[in-house]
DRENKEZA-723331 format. One record per residue (C-alpha): residue in three letters; z, x, y. Coordinates in steps of 0.5 Angstrom, whole numbers. Layout:
<nodes>
<node><res>ALA</res><w>Z</w><u>X</u><v>Y</v></node>
...
</nodes>
This chain:
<nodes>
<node><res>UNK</res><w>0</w><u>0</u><v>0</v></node>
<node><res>UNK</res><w>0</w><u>6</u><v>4</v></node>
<node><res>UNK</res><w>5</w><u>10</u><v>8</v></node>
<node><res>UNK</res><w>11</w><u>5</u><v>13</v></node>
<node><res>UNK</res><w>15</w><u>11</u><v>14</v></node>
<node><res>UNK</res><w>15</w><u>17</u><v>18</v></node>
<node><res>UNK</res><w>21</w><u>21</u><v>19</v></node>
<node><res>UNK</res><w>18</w><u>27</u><v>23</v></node>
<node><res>UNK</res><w>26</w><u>29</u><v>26</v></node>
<node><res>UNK</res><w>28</w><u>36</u><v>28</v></node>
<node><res>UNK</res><w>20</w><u>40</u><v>27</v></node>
<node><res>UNK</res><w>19</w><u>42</u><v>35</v></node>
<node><res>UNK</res><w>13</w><u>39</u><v>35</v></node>
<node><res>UNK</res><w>14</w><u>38</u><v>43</v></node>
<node><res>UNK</res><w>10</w><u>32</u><v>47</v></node>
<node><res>UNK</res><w>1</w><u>35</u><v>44</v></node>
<node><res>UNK</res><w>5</w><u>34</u><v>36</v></node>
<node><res>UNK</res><w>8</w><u>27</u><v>40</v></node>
<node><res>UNK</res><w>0</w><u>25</u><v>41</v></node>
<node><res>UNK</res><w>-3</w><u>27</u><v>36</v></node>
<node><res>UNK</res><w>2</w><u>23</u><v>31</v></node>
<node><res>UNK</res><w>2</w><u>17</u><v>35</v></node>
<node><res>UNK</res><w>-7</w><u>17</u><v>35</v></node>
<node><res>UNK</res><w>-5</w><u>17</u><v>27</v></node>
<node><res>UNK</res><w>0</w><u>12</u><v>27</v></node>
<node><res>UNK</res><w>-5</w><u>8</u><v>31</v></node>
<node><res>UNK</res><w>-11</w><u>9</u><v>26</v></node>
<node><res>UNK</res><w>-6</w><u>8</u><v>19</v></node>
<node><res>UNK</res><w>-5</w><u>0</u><v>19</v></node>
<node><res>UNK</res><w>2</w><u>1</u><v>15</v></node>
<node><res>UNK</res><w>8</w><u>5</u><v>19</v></node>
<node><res>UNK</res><w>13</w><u>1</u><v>21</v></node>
<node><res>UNK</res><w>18</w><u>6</u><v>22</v></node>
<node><res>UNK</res><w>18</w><u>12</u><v>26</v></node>
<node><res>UNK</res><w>23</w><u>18</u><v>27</v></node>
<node><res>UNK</res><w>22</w><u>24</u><v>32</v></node>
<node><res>UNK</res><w>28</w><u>26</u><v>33</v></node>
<node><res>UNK</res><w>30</w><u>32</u><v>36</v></node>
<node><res>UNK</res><w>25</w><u>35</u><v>38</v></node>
<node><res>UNK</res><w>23</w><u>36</u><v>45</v></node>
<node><res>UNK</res><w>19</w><u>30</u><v>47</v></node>
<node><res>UNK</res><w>20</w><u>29</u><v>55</v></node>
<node><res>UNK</res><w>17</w><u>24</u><v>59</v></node>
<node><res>UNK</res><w>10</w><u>26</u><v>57</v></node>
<node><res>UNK</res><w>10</w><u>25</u><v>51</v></node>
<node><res>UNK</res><w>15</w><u>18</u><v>52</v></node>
<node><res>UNK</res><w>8</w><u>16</u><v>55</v></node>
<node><res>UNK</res><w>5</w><u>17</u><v>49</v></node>
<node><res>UNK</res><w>10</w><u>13</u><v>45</v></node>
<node><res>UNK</res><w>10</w><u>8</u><v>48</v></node>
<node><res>UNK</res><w>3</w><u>7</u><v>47</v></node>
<node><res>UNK</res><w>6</w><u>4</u><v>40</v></node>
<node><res>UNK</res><w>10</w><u>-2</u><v>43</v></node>
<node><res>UNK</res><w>4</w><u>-5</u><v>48</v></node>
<node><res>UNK</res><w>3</w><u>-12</u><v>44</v></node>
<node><res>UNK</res><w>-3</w><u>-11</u><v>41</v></node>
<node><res>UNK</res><w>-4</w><u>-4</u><v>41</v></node>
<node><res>UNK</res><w>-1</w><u>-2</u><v>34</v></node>
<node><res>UNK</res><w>-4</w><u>-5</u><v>28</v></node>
<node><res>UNK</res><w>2</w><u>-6</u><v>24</v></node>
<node><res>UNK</res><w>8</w><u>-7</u><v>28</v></node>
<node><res>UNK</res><w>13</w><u>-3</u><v>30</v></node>
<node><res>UNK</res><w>20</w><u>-5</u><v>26</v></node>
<node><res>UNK</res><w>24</w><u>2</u><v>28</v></node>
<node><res>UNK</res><w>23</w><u>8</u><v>32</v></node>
<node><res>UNK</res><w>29</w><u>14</u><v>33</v></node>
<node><res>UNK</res><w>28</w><u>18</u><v>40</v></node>
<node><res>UNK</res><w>35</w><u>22</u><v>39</v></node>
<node><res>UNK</res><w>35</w><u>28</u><v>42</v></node>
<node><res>UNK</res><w>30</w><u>29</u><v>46</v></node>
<node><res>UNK</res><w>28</w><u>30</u><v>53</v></node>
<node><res>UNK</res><w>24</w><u>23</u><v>56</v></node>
<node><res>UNK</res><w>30</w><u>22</u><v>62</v></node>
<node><res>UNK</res><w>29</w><u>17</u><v>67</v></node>
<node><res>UNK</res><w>21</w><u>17</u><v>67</v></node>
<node><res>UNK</res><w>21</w><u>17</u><v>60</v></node>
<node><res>UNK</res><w>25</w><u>11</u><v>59</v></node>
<node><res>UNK</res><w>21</w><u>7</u><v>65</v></node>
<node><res>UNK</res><w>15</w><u>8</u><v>60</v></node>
<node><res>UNK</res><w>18</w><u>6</u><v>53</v></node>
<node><res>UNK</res><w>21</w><u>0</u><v>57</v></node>
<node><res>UNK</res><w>15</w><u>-3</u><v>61</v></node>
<node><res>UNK</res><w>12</w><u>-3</u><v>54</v></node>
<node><res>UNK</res><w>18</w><u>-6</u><v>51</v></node>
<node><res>UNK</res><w>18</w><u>-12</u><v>56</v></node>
<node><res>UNK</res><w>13</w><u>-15</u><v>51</v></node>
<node><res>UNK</res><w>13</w><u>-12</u><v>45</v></node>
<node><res>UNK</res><w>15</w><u>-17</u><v>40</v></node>
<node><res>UNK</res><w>16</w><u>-13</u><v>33</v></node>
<node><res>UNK</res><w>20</w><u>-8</u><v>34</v></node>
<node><res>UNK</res><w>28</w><u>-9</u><v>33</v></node>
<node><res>UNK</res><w>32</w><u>-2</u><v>32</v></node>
<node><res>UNK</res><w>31</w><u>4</u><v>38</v></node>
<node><res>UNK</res><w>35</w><u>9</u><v>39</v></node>
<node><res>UNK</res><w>34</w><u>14</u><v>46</v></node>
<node><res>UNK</res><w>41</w><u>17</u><v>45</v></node>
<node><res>UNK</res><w>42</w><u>23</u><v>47</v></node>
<node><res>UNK</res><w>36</w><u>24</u><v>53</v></node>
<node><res>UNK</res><w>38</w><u>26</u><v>59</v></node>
<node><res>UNK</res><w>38</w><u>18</u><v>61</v></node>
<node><res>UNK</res><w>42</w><u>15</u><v>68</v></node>
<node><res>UNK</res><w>43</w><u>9</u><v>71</v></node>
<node><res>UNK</res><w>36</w><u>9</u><v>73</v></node>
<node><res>UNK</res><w>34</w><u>8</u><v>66</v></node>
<node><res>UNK</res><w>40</w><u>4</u><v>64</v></node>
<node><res>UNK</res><w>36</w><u>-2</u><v>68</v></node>
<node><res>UNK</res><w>29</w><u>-1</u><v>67</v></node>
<node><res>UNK</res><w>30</w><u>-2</u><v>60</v></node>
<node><res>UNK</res><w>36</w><u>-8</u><v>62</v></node>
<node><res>UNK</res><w>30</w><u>-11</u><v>65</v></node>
<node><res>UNK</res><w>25</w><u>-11</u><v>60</v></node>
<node><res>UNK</res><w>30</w><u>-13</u><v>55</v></node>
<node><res>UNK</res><w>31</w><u>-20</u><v>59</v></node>
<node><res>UNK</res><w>25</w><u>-22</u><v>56</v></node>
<node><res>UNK</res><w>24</w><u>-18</u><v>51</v></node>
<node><res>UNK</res><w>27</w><u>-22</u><v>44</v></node>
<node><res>UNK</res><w>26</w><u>-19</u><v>38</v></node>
<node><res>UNK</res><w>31</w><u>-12</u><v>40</v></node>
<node><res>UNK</res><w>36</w><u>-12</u><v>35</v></node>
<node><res>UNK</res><w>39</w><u>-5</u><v>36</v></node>
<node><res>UNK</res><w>40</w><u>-1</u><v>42</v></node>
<node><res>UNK</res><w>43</w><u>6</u><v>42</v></node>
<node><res>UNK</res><w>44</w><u>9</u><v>49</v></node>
<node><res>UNK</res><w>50</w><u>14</u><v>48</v></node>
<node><res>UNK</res><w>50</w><u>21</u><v>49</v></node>
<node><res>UNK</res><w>47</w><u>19</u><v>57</v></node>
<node><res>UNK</res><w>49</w><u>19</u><v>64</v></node>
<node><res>UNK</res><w>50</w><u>12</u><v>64</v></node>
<node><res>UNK</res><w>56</w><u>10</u><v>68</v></node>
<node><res>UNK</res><w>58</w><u>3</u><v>73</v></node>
<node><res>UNK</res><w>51</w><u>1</u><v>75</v></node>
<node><res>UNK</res><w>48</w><u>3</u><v>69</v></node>
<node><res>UNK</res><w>53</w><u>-1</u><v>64</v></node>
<node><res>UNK</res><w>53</w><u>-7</u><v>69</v></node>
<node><res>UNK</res><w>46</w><u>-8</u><v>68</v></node>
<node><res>UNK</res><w>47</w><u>-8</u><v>61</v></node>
<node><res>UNK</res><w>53</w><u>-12</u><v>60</v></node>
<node><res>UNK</res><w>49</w><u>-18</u><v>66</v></node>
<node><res>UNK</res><w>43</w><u>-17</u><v>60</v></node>
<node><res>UNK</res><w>47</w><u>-19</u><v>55</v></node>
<node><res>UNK</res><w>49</w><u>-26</u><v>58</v></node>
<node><res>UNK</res><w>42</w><u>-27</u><v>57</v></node>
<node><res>UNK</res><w>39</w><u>-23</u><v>51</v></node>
<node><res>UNK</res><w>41</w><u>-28</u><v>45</v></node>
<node><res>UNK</res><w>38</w><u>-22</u><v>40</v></node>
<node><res>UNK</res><w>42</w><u>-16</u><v>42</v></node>
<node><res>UNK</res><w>47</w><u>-16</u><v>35</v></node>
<node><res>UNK</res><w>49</w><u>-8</u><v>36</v></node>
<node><res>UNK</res><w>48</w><u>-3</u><v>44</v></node>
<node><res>UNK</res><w>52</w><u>3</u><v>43</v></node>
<node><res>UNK</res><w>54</w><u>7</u><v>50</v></node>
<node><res>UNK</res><w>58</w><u>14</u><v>51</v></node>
<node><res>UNK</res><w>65</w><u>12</u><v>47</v></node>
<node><res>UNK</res><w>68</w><u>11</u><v>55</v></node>
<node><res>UNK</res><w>64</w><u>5</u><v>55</v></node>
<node><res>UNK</res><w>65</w><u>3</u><v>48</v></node>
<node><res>UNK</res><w>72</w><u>-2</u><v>50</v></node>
<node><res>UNK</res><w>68</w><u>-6</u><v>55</v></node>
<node><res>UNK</res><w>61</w><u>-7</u><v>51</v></node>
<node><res>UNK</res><w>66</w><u>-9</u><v>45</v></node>
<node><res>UNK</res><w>69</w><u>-15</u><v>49</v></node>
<node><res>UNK</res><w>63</w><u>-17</u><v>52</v></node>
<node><res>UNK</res><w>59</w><u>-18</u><v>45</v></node>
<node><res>UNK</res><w>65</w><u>-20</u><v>43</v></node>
<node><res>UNK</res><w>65</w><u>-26</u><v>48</v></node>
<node><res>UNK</res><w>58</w><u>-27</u><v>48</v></node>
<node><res>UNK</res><w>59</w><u>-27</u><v>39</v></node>
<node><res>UNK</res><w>64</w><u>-33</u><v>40</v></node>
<node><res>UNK</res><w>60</w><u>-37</u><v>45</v></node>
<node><res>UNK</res><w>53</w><u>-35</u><v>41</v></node>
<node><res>UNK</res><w>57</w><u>-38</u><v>35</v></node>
<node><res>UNK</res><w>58</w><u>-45</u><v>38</v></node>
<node><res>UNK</res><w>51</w><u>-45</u><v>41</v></node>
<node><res>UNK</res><w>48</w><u>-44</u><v>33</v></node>
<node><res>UNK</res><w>53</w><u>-51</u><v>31</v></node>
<node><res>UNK</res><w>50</w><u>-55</u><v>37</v></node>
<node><res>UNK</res><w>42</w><u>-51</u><v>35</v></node>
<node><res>UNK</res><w>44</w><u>-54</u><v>27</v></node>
<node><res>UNK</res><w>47</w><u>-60</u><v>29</v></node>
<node><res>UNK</res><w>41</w><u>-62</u><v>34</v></node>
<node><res>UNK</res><w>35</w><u>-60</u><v>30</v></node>
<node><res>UNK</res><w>37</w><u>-64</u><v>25</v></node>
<node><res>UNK</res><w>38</w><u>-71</u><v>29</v></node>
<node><res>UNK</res><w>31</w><u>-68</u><v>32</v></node>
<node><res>UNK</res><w>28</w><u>-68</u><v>25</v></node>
<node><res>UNK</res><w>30</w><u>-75</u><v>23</v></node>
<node><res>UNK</res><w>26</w><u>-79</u><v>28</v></node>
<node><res>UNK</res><w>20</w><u>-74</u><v>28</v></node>
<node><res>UNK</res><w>16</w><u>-69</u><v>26</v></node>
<node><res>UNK</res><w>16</w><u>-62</u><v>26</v></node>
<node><res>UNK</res><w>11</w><u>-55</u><v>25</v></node>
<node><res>UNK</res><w>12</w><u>-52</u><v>18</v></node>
<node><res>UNK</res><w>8</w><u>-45</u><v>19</v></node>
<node><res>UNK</res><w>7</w><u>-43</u><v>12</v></node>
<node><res>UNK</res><w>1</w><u>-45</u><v>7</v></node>
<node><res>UNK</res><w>0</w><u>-42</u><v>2</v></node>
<node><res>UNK</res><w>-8</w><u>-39</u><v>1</v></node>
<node><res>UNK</res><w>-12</w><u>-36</u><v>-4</v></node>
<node><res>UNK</res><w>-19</w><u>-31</u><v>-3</v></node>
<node><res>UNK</res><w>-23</w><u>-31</u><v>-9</v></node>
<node><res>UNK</res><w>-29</w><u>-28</u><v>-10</v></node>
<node><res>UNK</res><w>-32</w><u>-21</u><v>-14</v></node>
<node><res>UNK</res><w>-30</w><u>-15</u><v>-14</v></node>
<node><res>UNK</res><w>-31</w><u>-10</u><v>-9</v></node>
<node><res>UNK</res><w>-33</w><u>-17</u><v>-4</v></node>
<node><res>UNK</res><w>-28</w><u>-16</u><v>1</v></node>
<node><res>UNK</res><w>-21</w><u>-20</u><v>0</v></node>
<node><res>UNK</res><w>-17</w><u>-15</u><v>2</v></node>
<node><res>UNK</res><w>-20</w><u>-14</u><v>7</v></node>
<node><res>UNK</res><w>-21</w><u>-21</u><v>9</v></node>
<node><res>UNK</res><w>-13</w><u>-21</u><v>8</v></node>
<node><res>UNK</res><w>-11</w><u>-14</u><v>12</v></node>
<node><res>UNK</res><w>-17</w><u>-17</u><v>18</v></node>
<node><res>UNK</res><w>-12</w><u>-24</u><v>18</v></node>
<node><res>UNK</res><w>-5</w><u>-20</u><v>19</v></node>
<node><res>UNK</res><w>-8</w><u>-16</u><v>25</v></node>
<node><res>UNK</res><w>-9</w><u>-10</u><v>21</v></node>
<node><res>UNK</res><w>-15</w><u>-4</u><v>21</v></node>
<node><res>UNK</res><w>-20</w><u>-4</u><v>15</v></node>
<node><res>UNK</res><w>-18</w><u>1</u><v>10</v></node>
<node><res>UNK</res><w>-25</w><u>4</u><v>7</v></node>
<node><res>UNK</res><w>-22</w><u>9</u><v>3</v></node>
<node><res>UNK</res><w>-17</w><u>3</u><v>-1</v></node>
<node><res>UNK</res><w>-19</w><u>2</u><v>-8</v></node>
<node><res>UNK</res><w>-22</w><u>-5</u><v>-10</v></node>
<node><res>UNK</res><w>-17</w><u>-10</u><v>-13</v></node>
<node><res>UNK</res><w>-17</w><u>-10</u><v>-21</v></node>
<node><res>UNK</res><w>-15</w><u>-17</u><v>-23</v></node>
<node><res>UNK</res><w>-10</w><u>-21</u><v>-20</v></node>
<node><res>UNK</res><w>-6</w><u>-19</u><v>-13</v></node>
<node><res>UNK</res><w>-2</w><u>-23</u><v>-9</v></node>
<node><res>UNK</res><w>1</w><u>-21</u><v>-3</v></node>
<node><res>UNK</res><w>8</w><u>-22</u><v>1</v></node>
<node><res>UNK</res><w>9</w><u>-29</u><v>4</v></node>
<node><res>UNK</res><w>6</w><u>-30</u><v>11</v></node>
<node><res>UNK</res><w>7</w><u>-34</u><v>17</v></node>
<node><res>UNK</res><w>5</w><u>-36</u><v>23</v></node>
<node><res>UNK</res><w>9</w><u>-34</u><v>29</v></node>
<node><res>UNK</res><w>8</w><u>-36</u><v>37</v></node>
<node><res>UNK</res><w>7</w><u>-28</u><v>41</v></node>
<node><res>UNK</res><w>11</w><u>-27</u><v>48</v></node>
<node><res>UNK</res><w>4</w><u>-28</u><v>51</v></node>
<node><res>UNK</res><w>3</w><u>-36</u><v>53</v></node>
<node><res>UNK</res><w>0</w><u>-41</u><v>47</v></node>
<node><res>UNK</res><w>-2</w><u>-35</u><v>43</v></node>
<node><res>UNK</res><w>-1</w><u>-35</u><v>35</v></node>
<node><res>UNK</res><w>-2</w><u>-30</u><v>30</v></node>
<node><res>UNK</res><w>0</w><u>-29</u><v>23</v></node>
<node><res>UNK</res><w>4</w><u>-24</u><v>19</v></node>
<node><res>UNK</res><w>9</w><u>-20</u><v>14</v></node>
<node><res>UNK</res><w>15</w><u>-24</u><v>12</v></node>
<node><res>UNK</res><w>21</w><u>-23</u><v>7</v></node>
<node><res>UNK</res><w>21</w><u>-28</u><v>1</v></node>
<node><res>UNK</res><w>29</w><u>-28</u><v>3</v></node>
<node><res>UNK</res><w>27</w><u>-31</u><v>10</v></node>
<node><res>UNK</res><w>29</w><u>-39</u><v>10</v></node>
<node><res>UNK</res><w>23</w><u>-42</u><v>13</v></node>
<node><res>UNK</res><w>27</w><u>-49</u><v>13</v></node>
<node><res>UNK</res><w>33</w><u>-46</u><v>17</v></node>
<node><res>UNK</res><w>29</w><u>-43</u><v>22</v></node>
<node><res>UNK</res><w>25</w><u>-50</u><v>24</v></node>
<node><res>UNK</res><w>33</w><u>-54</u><v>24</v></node>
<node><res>UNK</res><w>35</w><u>-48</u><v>29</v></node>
<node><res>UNK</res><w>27</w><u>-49</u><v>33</v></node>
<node><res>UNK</res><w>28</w><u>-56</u><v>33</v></node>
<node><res>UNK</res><w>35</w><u>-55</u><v>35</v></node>
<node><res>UNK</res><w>33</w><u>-51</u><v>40</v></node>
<node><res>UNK</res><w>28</w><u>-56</u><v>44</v></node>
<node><res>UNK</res><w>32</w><u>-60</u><v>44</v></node>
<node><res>UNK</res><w>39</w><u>-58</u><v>47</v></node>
<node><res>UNK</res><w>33</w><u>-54</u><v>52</v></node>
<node><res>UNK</res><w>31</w><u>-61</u><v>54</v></node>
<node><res>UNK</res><w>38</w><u>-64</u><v>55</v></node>
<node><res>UNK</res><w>39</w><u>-57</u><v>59</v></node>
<node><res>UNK</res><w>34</w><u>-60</u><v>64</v></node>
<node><res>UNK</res><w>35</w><u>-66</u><v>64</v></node>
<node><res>UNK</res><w>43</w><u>-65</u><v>67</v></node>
<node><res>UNK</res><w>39</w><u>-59</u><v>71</v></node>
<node><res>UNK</res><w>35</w><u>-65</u><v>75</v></node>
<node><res>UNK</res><w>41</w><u>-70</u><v>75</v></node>
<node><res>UNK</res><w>45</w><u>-65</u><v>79</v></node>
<node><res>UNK</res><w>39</w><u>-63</u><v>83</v></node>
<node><res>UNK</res><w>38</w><u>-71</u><v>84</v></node>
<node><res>UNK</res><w>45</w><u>-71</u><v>86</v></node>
<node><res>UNK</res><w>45</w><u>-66</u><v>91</v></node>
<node><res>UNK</res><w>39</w><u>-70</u><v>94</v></node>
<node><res>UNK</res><w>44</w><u>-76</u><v>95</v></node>
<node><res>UNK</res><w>49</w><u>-74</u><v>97</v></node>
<node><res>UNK</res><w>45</w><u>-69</u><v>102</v></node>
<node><res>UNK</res><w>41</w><u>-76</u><v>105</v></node>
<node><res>UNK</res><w>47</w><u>-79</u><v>105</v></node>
<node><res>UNK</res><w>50</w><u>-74</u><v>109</v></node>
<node><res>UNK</res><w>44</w><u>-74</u><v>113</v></node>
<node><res>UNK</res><w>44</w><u>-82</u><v>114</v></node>
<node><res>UNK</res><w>51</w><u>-82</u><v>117</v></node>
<node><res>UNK</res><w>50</w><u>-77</u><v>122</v></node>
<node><res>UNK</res><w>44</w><u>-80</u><v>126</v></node>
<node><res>UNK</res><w>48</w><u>-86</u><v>125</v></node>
<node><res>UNK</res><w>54</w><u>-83</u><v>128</v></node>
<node><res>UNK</res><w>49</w><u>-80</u><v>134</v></node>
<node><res>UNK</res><w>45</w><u>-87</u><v>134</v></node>
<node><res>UNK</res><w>52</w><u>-90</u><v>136</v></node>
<node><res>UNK</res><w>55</w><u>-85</u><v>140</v></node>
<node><res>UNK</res><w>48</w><u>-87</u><v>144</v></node>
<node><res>UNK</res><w>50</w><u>-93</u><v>145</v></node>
<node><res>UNK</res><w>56</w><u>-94</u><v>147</v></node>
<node><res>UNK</res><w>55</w><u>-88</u><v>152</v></node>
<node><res>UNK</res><w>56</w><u>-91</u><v>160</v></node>
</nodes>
């Protein structure tokens, strides 16, 4: 099937070897995950790097990617943030260790409120200090993804809270999800993105290749045909970060498919509730503002005529 992960940690293979790997990983179609560790990358070859989050860039999306010890600082991090902004695949980034600032610190706090696939996010070893925290910890009050950020051990009492507080709340908001979707999908439809699709025809005919094209990933001229039967990993239809765009992808068998609609129909609709307290107040404002309003012209009007 390929190779899916690179561990290329502590070589020294500086920003040319950074470029030359990622014009590989471009061109392979399979690795998810990458290490480069350790090995005195700076903000230029961070430019190259980040080439592998740009949506749509990569064939296979990238799942994992280790930049510790290295030396992108603050130019570095801008890039493989702005590119993080929309990716919608990877969930583990390590930039420990990297001569990192506040700067840093909020580039990558605002990529990540709108990024929602980033699970993990490593940023010890910096000079991430007040600035830099508070715009993370503001981050996570509006980042539902984030499971695990690590910072320097000073920081770590304030970031353990916060998570903590964010994890209770977070808790509360899966019940409400639960128990609203299911009261959704009682009266209504909802999308199932999974169907089952078999590629028949003879051998050397282009069904793998079919299916690699389908899953968004390179042809392979080098793969052997298939003998016999091949089925593959389960497949789903997943919405993008781009507005009504679509695309199909690998998925593990373990993943319930019915959990995941409950929360999504759950989600729609405590969204919809959300709004629409957002316009009963906005309605309210309005009153009691033209209320107001209706109360001093008649004040003014009367004050006119009693005036001598």
């Amino acid at each position: 099937k390929g190779l899916k992960y690179l561990n290329m940690a502590n070589n020294y293979i500086q920003d040319g070897g950074a470029r030359e790997i990622i014009s590989g990983i471009l061109a392979s179609g399979t690795i998810t995950s990458i290490n480069l560790s350790g090995n005195n990358i700076s903000e230029n070859g961070a430019k190259h790097i980040s080439a592998v989050l740009e949506t749509g860039e990569a064939p296979v999306p990238l799942k994992k990617l280790v930049l510790a010890n290295n030396n992108i600082k603050d130019k570095g991090a801008k890039d493989i943030a702005r590119a993080l902004k929309d990716n919608d695949s990877l969930n583990y980034l390590d930039l420990s260790t990297n001569d990192l600032r506040d700067e840093s610190a909020k580039h990558i706090a605002d990529a990540l409120l709108t990024n929602r696939s980033l699970q993990t996010l490593i940023l010890a070893g910096n000079a991430i200090e007040t600035n830099g925290l508070v715009a993370l910890t503001k981050m996570l009050e509006e980042n539902s993804s984030i499971l695990d950020l690590r910072l320097n051990a000073k920081h770590k009492d304030i970031v353990s809270n916060k998570m903590n507080e964010l994890y209770e709340k977070k808790q509360q908001l899966a019940k409400e999800m639960v128990l609203s979707g299911i009261k959704s999908m009682e009266s209504k439809s909802v999308r199932w993105n999974r169907s089952k699709l078999m590629v028949v025809g003879k051998e050397g005919a282009g069904k793998t290749a079919l299916v690699r094209s389908i899953l968004g990933q390179s042809f392979n001229p080098t793969r052997q045909a298939t003998a016999g039967v091949n089925t593959s990993s389960s497949v789903y239809l997943r919405k993008t970060s781009s507005k009504n765009v679509y695309k199909w992808e690998e998925r593990e068998d373990s993943q319930n498919d019915l959990d995941e609609i409950i929360l999504r129909a759950g989600r729609k609709e405590l969204e919809k509730m959300q709004r629409k307290k957002i316009s009963e107040a906005s309605n309210s404002s309005v009153q009691e503002i033209s209320t107001s309003v209706n109360k001093n012209e008649k004040e003014e009007t009367k004050g006119k005529i009693l005036k001598p």
